[in-house]
Backbone as ProteinMPNN parsed JSONL, in Angstrom:
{"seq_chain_A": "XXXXXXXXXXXXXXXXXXXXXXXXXXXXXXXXXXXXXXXXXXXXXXXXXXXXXXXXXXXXXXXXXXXXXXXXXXXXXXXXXXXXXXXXX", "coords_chain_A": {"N_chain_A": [[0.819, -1.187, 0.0], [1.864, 1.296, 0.582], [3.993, 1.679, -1.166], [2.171, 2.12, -3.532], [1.134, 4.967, -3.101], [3.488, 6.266, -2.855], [4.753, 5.847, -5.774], [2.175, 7.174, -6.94], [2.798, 9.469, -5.969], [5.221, 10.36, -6.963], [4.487, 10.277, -9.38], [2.696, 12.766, -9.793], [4.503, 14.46, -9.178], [6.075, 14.553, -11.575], [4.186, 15.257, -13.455], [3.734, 18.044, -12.567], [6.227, 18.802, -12.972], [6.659, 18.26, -15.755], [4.298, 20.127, -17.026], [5.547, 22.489, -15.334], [7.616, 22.634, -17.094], [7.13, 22.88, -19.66], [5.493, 25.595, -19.488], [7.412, 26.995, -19.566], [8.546, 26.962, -21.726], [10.083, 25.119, -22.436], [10.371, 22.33, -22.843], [9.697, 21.35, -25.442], [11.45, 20.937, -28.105], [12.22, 24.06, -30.183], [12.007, 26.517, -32.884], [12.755, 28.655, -31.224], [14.33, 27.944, -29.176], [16.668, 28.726, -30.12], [19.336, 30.795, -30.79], [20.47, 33.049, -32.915], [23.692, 34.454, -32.804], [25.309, 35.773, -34.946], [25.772, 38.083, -36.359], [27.115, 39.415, -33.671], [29.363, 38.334, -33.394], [30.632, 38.275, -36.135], [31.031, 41.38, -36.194], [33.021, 41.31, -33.363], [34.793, 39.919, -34.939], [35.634, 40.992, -37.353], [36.63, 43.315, -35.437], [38.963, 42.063, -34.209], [40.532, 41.391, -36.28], [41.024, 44.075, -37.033], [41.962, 45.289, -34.885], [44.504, 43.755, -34.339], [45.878, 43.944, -36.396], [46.52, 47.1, -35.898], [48.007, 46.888, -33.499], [50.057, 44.885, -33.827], [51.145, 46.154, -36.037], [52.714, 48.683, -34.854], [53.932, 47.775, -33.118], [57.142, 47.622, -32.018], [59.141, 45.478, -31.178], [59.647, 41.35, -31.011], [58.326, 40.781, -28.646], [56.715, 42.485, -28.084], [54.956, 43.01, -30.027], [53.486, 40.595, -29.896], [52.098, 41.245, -27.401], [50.915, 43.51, -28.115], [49.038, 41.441, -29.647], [47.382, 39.701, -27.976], [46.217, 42.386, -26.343], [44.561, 42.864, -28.777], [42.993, 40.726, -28.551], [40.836, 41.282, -26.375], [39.977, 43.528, -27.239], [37.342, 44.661, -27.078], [37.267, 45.829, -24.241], [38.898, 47.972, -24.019], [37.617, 49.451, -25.995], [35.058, 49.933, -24.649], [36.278, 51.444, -22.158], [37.699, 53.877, -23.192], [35.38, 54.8, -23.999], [33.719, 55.418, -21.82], [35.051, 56.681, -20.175], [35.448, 58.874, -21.963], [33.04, 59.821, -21.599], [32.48, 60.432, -19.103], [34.064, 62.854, -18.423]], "CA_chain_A": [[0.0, 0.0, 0.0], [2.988, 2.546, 1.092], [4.485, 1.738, -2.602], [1.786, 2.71, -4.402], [1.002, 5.911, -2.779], [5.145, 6.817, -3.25], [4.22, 6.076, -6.792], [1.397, 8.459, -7.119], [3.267, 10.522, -5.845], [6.016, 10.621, -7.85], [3.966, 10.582, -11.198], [2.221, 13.802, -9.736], [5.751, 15.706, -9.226], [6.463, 14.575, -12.606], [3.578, 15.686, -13.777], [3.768, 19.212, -12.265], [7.533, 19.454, -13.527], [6.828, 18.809, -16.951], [3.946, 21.712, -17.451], [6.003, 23.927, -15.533], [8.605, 23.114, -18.254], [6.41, 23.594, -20.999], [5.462, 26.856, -19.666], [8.71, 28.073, -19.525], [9.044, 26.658, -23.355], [11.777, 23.974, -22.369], [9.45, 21.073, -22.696], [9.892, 20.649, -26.155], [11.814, 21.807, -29.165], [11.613, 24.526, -30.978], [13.088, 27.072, -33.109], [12.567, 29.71, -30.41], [15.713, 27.982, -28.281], [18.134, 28.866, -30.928], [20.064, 31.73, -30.458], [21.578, 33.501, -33.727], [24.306, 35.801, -32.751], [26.297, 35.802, -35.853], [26.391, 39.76, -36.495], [28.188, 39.599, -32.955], [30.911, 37.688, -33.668], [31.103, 38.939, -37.346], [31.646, 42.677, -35.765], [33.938, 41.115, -33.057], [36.1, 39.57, -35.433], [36.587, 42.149, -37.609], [37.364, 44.045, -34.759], [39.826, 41.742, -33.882], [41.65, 41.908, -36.954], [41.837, 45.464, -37.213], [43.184, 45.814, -33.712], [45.303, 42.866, -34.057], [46.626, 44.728, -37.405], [46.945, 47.947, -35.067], [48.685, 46.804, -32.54], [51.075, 44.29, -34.428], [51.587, 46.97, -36.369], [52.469, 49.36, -34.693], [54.772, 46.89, -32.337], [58.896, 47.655, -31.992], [59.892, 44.26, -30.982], [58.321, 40.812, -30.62], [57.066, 40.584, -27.592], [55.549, 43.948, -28.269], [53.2, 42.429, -30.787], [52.644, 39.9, -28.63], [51.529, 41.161, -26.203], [49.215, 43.294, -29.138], [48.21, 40.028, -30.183], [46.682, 39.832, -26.529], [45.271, 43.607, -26.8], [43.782, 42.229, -30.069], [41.616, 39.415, -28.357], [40.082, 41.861, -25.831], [39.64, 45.142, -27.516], [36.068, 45.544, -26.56], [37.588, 46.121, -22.922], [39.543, 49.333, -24.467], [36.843, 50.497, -26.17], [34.446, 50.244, -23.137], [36.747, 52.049, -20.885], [37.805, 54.881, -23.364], [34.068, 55.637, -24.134], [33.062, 55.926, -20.756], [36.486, 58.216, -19.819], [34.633, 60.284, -22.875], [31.958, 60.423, -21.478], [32.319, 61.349, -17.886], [34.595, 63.732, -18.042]], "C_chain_A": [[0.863, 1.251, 0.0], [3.385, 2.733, -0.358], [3.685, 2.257, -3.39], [1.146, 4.114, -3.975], [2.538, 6.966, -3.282], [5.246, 7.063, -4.699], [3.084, 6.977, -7.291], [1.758, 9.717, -6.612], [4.089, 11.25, -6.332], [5.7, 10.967, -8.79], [3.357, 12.195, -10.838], [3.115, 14.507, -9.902], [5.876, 15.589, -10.702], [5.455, 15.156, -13.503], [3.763, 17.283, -14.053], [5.184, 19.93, -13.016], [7.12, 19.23, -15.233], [5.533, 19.89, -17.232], [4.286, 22.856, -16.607], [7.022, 23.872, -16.853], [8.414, 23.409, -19.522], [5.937, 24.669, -20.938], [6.112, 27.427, -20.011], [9.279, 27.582, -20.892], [10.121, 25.625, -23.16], [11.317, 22.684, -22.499], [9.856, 20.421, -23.696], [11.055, 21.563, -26.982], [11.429, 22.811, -29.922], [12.456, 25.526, -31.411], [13.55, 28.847, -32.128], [14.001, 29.296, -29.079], [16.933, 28.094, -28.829], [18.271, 30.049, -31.06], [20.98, 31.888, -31.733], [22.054, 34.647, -33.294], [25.651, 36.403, -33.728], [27.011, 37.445, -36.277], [27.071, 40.307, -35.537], [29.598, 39.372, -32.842], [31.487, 38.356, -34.631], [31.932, 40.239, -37.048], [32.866, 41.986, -34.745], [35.238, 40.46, -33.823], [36.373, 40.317, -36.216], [37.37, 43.634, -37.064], [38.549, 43.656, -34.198], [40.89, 41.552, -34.935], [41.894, 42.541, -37.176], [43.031, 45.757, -36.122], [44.367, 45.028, -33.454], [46.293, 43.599, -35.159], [47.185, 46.107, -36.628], [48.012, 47.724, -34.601], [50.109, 46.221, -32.991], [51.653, 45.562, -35.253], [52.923, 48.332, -36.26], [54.289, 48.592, -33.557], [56.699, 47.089, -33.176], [59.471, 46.329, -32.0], [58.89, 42.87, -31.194], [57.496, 40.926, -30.067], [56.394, 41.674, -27.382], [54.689, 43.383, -29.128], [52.93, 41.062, -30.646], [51.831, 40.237, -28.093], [50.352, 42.579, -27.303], [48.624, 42.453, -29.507], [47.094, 40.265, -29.25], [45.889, 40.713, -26.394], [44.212, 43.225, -27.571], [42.524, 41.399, -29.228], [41.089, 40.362, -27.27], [40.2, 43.084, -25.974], [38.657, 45.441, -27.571], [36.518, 46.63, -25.213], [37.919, 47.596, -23.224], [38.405, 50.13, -24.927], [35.831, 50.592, -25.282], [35.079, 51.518, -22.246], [37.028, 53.273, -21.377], [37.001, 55.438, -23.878], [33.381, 56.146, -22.742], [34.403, 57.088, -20.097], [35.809, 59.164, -20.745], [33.488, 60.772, -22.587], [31.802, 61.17, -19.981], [33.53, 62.191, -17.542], [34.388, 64.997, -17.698]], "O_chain_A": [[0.468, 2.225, -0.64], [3.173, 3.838, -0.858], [4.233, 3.013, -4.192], [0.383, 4.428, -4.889], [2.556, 8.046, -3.871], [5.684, 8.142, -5.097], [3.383, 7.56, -8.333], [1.175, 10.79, -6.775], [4.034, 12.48, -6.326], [6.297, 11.882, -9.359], [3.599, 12.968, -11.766], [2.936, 15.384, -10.747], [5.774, 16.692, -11.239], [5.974, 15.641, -14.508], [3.898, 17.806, -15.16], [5.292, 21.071, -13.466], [7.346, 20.208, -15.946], [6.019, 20.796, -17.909], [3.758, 23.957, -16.759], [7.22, 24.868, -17.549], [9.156, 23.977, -20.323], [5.734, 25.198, -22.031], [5.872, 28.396, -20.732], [10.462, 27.811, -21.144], [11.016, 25.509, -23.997], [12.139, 21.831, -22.164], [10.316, 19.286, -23.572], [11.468, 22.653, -26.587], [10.323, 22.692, -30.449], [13.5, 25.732, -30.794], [14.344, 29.752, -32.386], [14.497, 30.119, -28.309], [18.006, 27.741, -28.341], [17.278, 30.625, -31.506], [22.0, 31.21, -31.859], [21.404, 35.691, -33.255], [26.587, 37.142, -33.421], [28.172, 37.824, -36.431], [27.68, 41.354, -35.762], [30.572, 39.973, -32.389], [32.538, 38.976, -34.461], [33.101, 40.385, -37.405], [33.943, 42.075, -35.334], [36.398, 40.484, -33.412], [37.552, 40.654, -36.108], [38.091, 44.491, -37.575], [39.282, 44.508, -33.696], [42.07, 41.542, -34.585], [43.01, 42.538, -37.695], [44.196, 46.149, -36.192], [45.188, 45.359, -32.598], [47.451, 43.829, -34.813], [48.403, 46.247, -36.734], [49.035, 48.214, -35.08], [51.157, 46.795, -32.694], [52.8, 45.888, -34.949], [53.7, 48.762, -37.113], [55.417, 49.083, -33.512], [57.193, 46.822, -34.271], [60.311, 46.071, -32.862], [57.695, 42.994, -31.462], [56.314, 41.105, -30.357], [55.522, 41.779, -26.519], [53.51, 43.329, -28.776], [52.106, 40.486, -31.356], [50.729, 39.692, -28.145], [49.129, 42.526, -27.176], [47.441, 42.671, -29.771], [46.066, 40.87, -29.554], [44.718, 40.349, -26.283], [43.055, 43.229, -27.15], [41.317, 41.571, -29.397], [40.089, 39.645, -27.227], [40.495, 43.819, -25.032], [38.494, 46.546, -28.089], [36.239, 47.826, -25.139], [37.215, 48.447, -22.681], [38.146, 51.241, -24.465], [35.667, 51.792, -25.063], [34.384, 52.405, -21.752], [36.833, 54.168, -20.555], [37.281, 56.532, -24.368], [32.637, 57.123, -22.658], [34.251, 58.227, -19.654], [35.587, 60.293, -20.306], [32.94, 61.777, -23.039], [31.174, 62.206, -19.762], [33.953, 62.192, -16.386], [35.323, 65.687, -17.289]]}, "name": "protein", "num_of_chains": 1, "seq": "XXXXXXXXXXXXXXXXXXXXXXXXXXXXXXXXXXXXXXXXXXXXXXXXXXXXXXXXXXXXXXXXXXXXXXXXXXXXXXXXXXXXXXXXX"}
């Protein structure tokens, strides 16, 4: 008797968890869980080869455009920090 109460009980949670997960759209497939962020990347990478061209560029020794290489892969950070210096000044 204990077993099948544990069992109805279980099928109820399971119950309850899958239409909350179909509320929240996770239930099933669909093309609403696909995420295109291709025009992000696109702009980040040609921002990363300009600034990687910059910096290498621009570089005296190796490990100076090295360490632009490095610049290169996080030059959002730069431009973040010297738009907001422009702006609250």
């Amino acid at each position: 008797m204990e077993k099948s109460k544990e069992k109805e009980f279980e099928e109820k949670i399971e119950k309850k968890v899958e239409s909350w997960a179909d509320s929240c759209g996770k239930g099933k497939k669909s093309k609403k869980d696909h995420f295109n962020g291709g025009v992000g990347g696109a702009i980040y990478g040609l921002g990363f080869i300009g600034a990687a061209i910059y910096y290498i560029g621009h570089a005296d020794s190796f490990w100076v455009g090295v360490l632009g290489f490095l610049k290169a892969l996080v030059w959002p950070t730069f431009v973040v920090y010297h738009l907001l210096e422009f702006l609250y000044k």
